[in-house]
N, C-alpha and C positions, 0 to 999 in steps of 0.2 A: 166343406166348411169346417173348419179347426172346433173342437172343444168350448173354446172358450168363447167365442163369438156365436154358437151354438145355446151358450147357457145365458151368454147376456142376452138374447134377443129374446129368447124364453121369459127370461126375467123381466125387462121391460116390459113385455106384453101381457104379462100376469105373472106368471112364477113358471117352473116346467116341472111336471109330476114323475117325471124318470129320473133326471139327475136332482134335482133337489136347486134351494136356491143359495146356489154356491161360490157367487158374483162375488157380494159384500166378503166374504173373507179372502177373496183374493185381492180385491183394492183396497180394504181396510187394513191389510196386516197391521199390527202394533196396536192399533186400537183399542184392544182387548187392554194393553198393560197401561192404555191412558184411561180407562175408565176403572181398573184398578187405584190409581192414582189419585181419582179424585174420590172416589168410595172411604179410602185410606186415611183421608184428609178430610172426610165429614165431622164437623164439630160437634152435631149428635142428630140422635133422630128422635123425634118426638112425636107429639099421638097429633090422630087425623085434623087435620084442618089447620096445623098451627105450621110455622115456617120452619126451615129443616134444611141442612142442607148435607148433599151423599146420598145414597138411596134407603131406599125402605119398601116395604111391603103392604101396599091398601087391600082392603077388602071391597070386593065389589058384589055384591048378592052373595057370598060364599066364596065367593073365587080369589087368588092373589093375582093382584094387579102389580107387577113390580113399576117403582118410579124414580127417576133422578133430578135432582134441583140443584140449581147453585145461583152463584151470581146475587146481591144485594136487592134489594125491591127498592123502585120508587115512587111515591107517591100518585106521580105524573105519568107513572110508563105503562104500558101493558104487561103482563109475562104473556114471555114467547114461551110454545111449547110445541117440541119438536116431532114428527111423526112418521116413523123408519117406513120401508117400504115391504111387500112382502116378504115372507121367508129373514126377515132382517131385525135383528135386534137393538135396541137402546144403543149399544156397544158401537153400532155402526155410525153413529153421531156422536162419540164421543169428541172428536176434536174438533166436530162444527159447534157441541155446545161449551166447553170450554173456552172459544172465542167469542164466542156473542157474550159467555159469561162477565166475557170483562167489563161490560156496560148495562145490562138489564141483567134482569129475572129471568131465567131460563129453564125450565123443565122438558124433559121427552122420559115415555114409556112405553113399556113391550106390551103391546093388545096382547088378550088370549092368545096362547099359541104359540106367541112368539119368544123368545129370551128366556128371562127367567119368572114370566108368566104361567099360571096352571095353563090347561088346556082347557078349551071348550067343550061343554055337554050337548055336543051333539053339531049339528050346522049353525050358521051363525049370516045375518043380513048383514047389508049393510048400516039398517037402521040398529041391529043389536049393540053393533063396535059404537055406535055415535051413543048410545046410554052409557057402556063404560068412560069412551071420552068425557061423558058429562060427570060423573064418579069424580074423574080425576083433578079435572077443571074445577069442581067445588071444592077439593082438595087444595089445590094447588093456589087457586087464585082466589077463591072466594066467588066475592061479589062483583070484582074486579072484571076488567078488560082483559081479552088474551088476543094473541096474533097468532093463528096457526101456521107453520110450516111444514107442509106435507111433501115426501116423496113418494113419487110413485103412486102406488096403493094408497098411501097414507094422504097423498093429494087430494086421490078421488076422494076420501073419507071427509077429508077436511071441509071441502067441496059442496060437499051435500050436506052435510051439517052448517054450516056457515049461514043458509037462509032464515032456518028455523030456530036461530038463537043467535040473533041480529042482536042482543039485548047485552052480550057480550063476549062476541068476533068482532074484533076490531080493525080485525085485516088478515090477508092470506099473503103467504106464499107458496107457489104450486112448483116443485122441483119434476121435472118430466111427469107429471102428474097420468097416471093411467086413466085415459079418454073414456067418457060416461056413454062411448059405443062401441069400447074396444075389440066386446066379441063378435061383433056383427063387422067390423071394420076385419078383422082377420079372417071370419070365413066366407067376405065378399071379396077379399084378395087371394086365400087359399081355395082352390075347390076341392070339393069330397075326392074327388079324383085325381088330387096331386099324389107325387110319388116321392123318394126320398125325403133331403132335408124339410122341403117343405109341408108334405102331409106331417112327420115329428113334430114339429111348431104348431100344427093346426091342433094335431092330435092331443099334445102337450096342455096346449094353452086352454081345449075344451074341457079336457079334466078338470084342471085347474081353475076356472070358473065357474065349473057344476060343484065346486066344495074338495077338491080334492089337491088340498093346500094345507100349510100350517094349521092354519087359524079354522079349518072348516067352514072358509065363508062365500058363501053363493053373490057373486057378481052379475046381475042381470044388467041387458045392454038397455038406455033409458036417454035417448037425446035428447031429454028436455033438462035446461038447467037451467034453476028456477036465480033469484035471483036476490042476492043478500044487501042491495041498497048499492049506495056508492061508497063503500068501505073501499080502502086502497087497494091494492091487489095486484102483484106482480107475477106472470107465468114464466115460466123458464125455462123451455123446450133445448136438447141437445143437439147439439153442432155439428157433431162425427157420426157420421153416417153406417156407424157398426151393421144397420137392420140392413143396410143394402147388401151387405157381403149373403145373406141368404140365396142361393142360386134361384134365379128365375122371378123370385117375388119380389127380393131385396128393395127394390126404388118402389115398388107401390105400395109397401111395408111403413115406407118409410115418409110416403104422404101422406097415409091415414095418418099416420101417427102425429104430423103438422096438425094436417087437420081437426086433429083430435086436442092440441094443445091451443087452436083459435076457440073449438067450443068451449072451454072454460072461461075466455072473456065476457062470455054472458051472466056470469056472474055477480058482477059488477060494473057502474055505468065508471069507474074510473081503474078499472083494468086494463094492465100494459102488458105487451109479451113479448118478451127476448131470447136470441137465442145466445148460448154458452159455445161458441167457438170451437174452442178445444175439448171440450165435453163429452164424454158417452152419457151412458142414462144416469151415472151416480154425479150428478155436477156438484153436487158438496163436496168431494172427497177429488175430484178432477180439477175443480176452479173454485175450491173453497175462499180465495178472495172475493168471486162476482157474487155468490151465494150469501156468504155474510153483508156485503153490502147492499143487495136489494132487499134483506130481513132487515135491517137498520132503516133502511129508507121507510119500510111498510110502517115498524114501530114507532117511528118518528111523526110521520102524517096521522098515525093513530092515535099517538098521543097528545099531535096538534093542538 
């Protein structure tokens, strides 16, 4: 199995603790010089809670939260606010949020760990990242409605937060969203006793969930998903079957992983779930047409 289909599958499944997660800068190239761009083109930045657009620096308990905004606010709309996946910075969204920019409010930021965020003291829950998410969210939108867009990691995160602040998620969308069983999903299809590539994956991905990640944060596997109302909600599962090329485990890699992208429709009694064709795990950055149009669709029935 090549390198690079080695590191994607790693990354999709959590991150990988040997090579690092080093996906996003190989399909992101350029990115980096469009989120220069729009930083460049910030009209100014001003203090917490007032609107700004370019980035800036929040404080969250002590910590730098870095964030980006653009795009006009309106009255009627939600902000969207975008959510990288692991090992992945703001940067890696910068041209899915410049396109949404051109119609709504748009924000995404680097959790601890990530970008050009501090680092975290010490491990970190799930529930830790869903306080800073609320940091930002009061920052960013206020009192207002938001529609989370999560990839990946940022899925899950989004995910789990979403029930407990019905008051204002207005809607999801879940970009290949990492499955709320994904560790037990890989080491019921890896056994302790694999050998090559796929004990590395197994091996990889257990680190990486016990905290040995960016962000230091402990992924526990939890089938239950509780459930945020009938807010709109679109999942978006990947089409290209990269987890298959895994010698031996590849095709049952790759039906957890389905499987794992039906459990989040219980989220919602009006969640839909498609897949992206042409897609690997990054389908912003693969079919950033289908991606910006199911985020429109979510903000639009949100805004209803």
């Amino acid at each position: 199995m090549s390198r690079i289909v080695r590191i994607a599958a790693s990354t999709a499944l959590g991150c990988t603790a040997l090579t690092g997660c080093s996906v996003a800068s190989d399909v992101g190239e350029g990115m980096g010089e469009v989120r220069a761009d729009l930083e460049s083109a910030a009209d100014e930045v001003m203090t917490d809670g007032e609107l700004f657009t370019g980035s800036k620096t929040l404080d969250v308990d002590g910590a730098s939260v870095h964030v980006s905004c653009s795009g006009a606010p309106a009255d009627d709309r939600p902000v969207i606010v975008l959510m990288a996946g692991m090992g992945d910075g703001l940067d890696t969204l910068a041209d899915f949020q410049e396109t949404l920019a051109a119609s709504d409010r748009v924000c995404s930021y680097d959790r601890l760990g990530e970008g050009a965020s501090d680092a975290p003291q010490g491990t970190q829950s799930i529930a830790d990242s869903g306080e800073v998410l609320t940091a930002v969210l009061d920052d960013v939108a206020g009192d207002g409605p938001v529609v989370l867009v999560g990839h990946s990691l940022g899925g899950l995160i989004a995910a789990r937060y979403a029930p407990d602040h019905r008051d204002r998620v207005g809607g999801l969308v879940l970009l290949d969203a990492t499955s709320p069983t994904m560790i037990d999903d890989i080491t019921g299809v890896i056994p302790e006793s694999a050998t090559g590539d796929g004990a590395e994956v197994r091996a990889q991905n257990l680190a990486v969930f016990q905290g040995e990640n960016p962000e230091g944060i402990v992924i526990e596997s939890d089938p239950e998903v509780r459930s945020a109302g009938d807010i709109p909600v679109e999942v978006l599962q990947h089409g290209v079957r990269y987890l298959g090329e895994i010698p031996e485990y590849g095709d049952e890699l790759e039906r957890v992983w389905s499987e794992g992208q039906e459990k989040w429709l219980a989220v919602s009694e009006s969640a839909e779930l498609s897949t992206a064709s042409g897609s690997g795990h990054y389908i912003h950055v693969d079919e950033p047409d289908l991606a910006v149009e199911a985020v429109r669709r979510v903000a639009d029935r949100a805004a209803g």
